[in-house]
C-alpha positions in Angstrom: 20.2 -29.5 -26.8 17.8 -27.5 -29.1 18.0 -23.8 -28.9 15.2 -22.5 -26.7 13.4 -19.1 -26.6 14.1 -17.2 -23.2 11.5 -14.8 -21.7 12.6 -12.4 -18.8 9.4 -11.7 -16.9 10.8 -11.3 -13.3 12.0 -7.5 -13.7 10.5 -6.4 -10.4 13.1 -9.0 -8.8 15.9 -7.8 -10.5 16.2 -6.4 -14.3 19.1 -7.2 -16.5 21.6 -4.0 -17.0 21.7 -1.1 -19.4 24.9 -1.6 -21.9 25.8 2.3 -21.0 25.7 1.0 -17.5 28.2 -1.5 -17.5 30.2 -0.1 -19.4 30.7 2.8 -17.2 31.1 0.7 -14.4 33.9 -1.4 -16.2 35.5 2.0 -16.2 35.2 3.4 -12.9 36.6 -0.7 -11.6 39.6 -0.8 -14.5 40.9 3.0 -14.9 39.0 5.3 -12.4 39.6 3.1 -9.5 40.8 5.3 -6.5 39.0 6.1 -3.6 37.0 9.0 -3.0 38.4 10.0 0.4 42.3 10.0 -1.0 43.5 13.6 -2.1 45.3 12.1 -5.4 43.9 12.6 -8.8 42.9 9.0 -8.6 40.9 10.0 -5.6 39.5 13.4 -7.5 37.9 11.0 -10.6 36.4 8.5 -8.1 34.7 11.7 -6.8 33.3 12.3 -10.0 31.6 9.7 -11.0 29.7 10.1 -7.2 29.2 14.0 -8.1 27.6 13.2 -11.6 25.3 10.4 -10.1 24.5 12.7 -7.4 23.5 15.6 -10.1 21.8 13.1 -12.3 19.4 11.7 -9.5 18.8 15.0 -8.1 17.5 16.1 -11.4 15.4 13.3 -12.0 13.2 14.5 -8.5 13.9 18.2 -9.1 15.8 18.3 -5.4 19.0 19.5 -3.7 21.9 17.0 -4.9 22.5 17.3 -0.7 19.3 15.3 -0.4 20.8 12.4 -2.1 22.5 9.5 0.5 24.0 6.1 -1.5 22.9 3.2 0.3 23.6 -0.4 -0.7 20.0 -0.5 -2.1 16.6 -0.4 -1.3 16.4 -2.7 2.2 19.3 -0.5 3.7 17.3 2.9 2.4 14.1 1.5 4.5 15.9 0.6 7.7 17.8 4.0 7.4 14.6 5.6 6.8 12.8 4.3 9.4 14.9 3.5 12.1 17.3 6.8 11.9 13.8 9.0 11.8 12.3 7.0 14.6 15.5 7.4 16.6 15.4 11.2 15.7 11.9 11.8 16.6 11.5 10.1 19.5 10.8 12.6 22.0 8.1 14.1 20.0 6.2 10.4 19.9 6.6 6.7 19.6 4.0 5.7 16.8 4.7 4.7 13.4 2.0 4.4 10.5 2.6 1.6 7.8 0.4 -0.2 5.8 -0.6 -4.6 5.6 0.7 -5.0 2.3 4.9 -3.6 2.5 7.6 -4.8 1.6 9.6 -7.5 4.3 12.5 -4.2 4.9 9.6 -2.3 5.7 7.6 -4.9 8.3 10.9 -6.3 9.7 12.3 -2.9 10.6 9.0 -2.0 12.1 9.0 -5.1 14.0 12.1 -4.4 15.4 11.3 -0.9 16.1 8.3 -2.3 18.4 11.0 -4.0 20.0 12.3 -0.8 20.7 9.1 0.4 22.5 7.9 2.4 19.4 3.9 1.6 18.7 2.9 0.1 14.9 -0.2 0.5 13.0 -0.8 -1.3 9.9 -3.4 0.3 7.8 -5.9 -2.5 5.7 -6.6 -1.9 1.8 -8.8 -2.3 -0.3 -9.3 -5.3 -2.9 -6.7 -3.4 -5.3 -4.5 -3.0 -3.1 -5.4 0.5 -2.2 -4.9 2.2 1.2 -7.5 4.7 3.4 -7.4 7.5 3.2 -9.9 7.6 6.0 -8.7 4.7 7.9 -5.1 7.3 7.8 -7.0 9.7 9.2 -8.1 7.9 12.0 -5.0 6.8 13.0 -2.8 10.1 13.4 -2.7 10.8 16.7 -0.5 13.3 18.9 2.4 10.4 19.4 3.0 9.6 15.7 5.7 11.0 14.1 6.0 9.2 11.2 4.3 7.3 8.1 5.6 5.0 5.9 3.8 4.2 2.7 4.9 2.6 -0.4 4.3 4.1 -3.8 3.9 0.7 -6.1 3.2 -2.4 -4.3 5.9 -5.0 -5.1 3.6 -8.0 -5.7 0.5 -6.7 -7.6 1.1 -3.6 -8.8 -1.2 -1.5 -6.5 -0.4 2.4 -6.9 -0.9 4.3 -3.7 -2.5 7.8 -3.4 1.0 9.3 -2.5 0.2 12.8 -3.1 -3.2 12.7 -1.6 -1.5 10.8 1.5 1.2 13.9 1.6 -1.4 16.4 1.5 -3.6 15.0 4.2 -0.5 14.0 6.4 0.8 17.7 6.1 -2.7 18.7 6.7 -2.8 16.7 10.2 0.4 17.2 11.4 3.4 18.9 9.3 6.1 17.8 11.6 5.0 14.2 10.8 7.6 12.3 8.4 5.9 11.1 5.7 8.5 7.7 4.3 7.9 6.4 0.7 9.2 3.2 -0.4 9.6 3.8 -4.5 11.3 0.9 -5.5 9.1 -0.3 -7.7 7.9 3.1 -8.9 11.0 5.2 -9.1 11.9 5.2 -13.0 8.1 4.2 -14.3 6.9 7.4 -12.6 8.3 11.2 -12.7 8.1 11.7 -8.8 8.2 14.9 -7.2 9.1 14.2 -3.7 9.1 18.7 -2.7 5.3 18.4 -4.5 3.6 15.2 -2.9 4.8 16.2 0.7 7.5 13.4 0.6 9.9 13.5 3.3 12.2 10.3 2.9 12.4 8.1 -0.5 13.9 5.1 -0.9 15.4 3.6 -4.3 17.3 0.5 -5.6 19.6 0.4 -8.9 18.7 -2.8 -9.9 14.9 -2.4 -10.2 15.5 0.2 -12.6 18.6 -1.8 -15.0 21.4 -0.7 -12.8 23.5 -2.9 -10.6 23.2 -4.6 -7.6 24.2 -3.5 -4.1 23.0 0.4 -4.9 20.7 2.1 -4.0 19.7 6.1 -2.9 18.2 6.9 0.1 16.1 10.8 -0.5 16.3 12.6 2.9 14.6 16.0 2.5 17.3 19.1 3.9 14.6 20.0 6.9 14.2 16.1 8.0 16.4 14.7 10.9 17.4 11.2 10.9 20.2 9.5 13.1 22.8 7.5 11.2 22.5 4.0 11.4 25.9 3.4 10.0 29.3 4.7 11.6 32.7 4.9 10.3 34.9 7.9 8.5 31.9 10.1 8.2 31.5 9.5 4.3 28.9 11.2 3.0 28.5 14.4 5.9 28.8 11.4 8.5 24.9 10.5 7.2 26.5 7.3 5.6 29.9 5.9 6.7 31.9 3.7 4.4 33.5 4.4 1.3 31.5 4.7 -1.5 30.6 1.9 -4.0 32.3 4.2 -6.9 31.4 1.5 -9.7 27.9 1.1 -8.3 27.1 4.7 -8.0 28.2 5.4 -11.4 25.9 2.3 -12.8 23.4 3.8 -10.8 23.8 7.6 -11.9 23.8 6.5 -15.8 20.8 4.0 -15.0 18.9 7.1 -14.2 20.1 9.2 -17.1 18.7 5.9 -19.4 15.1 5.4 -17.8 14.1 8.6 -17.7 15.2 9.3 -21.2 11.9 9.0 -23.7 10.0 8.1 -20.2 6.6 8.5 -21.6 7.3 6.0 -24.8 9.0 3.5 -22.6 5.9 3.7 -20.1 3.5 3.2 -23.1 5.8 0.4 -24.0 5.2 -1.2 -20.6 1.5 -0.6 -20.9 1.0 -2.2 -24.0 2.8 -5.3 -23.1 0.6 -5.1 -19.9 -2.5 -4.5 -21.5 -1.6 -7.6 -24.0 -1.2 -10.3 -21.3 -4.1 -8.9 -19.1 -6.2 -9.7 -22.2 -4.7 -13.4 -22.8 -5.1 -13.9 -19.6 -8.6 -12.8 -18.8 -9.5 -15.0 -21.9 -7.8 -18.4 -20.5 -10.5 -20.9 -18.0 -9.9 -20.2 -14.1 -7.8 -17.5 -14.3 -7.8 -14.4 -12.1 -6.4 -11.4 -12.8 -5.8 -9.9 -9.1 -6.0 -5.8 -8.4 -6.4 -3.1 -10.9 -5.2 -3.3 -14.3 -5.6 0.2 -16.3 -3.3 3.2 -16.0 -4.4 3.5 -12.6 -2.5 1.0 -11.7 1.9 0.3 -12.3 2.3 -0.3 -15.5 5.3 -3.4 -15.3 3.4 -5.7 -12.8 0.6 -8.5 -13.6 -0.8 -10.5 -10.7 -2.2 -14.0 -11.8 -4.0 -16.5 -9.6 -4.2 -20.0 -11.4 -6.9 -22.0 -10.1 -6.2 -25.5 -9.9 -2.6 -25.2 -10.4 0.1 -24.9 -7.1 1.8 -21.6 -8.1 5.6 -23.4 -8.0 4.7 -26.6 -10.5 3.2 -23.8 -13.0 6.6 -21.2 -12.5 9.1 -25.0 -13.0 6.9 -26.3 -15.8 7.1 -21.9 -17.5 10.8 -22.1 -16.8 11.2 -25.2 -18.5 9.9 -23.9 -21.4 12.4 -20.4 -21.0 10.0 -18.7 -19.3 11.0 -16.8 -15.9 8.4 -15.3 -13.8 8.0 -15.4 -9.5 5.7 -17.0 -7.5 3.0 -15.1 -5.5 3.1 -15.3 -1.7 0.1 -16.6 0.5 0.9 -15.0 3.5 -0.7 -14.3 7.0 -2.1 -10.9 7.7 -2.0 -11.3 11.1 2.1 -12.1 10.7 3.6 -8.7 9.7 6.6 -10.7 9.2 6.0 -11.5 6.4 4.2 -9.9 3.3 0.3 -10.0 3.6 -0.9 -8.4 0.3 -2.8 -11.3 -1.2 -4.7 -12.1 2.1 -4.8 -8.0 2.4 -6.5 -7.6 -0.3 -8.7 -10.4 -0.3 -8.1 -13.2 -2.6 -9.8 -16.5 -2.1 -8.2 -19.1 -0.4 -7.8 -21.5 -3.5 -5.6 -18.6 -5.1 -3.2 -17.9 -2.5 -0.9 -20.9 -3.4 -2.0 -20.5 -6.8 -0.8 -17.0 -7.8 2.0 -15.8 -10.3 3.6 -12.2 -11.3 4.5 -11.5 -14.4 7.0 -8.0 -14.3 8.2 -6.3 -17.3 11.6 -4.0 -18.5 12.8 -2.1 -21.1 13.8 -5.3 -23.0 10.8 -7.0 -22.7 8.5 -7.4 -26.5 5.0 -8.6 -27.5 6.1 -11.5 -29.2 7.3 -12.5 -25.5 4.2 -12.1 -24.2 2.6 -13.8 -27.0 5.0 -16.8 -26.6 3.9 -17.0 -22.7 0.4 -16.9 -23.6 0.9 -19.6 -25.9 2.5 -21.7 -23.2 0.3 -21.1 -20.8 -3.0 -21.9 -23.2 -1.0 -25.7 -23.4 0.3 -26.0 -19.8 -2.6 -25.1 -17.6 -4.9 -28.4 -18.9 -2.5 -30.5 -18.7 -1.4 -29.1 -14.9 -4.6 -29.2 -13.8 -5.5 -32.9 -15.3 -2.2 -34.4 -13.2 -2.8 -32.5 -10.1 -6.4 -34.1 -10.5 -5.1 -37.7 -10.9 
């Protein structure tokens, strides 16, 4: 079988893991394997490497290292987030501010906290993606207690007004809870959660080369949330279950890694952006979707492919090495499931027809190149069968 060139485009699903990162994780699994609740050394260097990730994180957001809860990654940080400040607030209100466009742990949480007799309302955006501020405005009342917005949509790359959003919030209402879903913005941005009126803040180690099945949950020390999760009381009783020691310490030296020469390895991200924004503009009856400057993330194309079913074109890329995810034509009237390309208006003939193309740290413009080169021969061809 001939040696083929493999591109790894899909880093907003999951990205491939800092070296420093396993290796530390290797460590904490072979020699530093004790358990942080037993009161043996073994026990007192698993507490470490939670201590040191705790530190590290709570740097990287200039908070208290108390404001820090490890959760098995970003789904479980949103249904904490929502459900154990809903459950907290509840005598003050029952309505809950979200947008069309979030993530499925942010819509199926809500959904079942309408079950719960709490009242949703999902804000529209723009054609990039972008919520109103206006249409926010409108819809904090006396009964809502809390907002959930996400910073970097996960499909197109929209960035929200977060600061903006806090202020107004804060302006409204300061008791209101103001929930950010930064998973796909946490290490690409320097996020100041005390600054932008954040409340709750959700991350995932894997989005940002850590491992899987970790995650942070930010809880600000004046916010109260009900636990969600009950066991020993790990983790002040906020997060029961002991502690993912390998997985924190992956996570803790992830951190330390992306946010070391952050500004070149954002430039980095931008470039290769910029690069396949401008070989894909240039190709026949294909659409760029959202914004695609520095006002927008800088690791996330969105792609529409006319002519072309969005799964034969991510088989017929992947058979050439080439890994990328398809886009989703979803419902907007089904919260269930994610709306953004119907939320932010793209044409019927795109919505099966859509690709995104995410970047890493390990990602260069000779990939990019290669993809563009693939795609210049692919599409004609694609588009003559599917004619036939």
């Amino acid at each position: 079988m001939e040696n083929r060139k493999e591109v790894y485009f899909d880093n907003s699903a999951t990205t491939r893991v800092f070296d420093s990162v396993r290796d530390v994780m290797v460590e904490a699994m072979t020699s530093d394997y004790g358990n942080t609740s037993s009161r043996h050394m073994k026990g007192v260097e698993a507490e470490r490497y939670i201590r040191e990730a705790r530190e590290e994180i709570a740097g990287s957001l200039k908070v208290k290292e108390k404001e820090i809860v490890f959760t098995s990654g970003g789904t479980e940080s949103n249904n904490m987030a929502l459900i154990g400040a809903a459950m907290a607030a509840r005598r003050k209100g029952n309505h809950l501010i979200t947008t069309c466009i979030e993530h499925a742990s942010i819509y199926n949480t809500m959904s079942f906290l309408e079950e719960q007799g709490f009242r949703i309302t999902y804000l529209p955006v723009d054609q990039d993606g972008i919520v109103s501020l206006d249409a926010l405005r409108e819809a904090i009342c006396d009964d809502t207690i809390l907002v959930s917005i996400m910073y970097v949509n996960n499909e197109m790359g929209a960035v929200e007004p977060v600061a903006e959003i806090g202020k107004l919030i804060k302006s409204i209402r300061p008791d209101i809870y103001f929930h950010v879903d930064a998973i796909q913005a946490y290490g690409k941005y320097v996020i100041r959660p005390k600054k932008e009126g954040i409340d709750l803040m959700s991350v995932s180690g894997h989005k940002i080369h850590g491992p899987k099945g970790v995650g942070f949950l930010y809880v600000d020390e004046k916010v109260r949330i009900k636990p969600i999760i009950f066991g020993g009381g790990q983790q002040k009783g906020m997060r029961s279950g002991t502690e993912n020691v390998p997985g924190c310490a992956g996570l803790g030296m992830a951190v330390r890694e992306i946010y070391k020469d952050h500004d070149e390895r954002v430039e980095r991200l931008y470039a290769l952006k910029d690069r396949l924004v401008q070989g894909l503009s240039s190709l026949e009856g294909v659409t760029v979707h959202g914004r695609t400057g520095r006002d927008s993330a800088p690791q996330i194309v969105s792609a529409g492919f006319e002519g072309v079913r969005a799964e034969v074109l991510l088989h017929a890329l992947e058979d050439r090495g080439i890994y990328v995810s398809s886009g989703s034509a979803c419902s907007s009237n089904h919260p269930g499931v994610s709306g953004t390309l119907r939320g932010i208006g793209v044409r019927e003939s795109l919505l099966d027809s859509t690709l995104r193309f995410s970047f890493g740290v390990f990602n260069t413009e000779d990939e990019v190149d290669y993809c563009l080169e693939v795609l210049r021969e692919l599409l004609p061809v694609l588009r003559r069968y599917r004619r036939a």
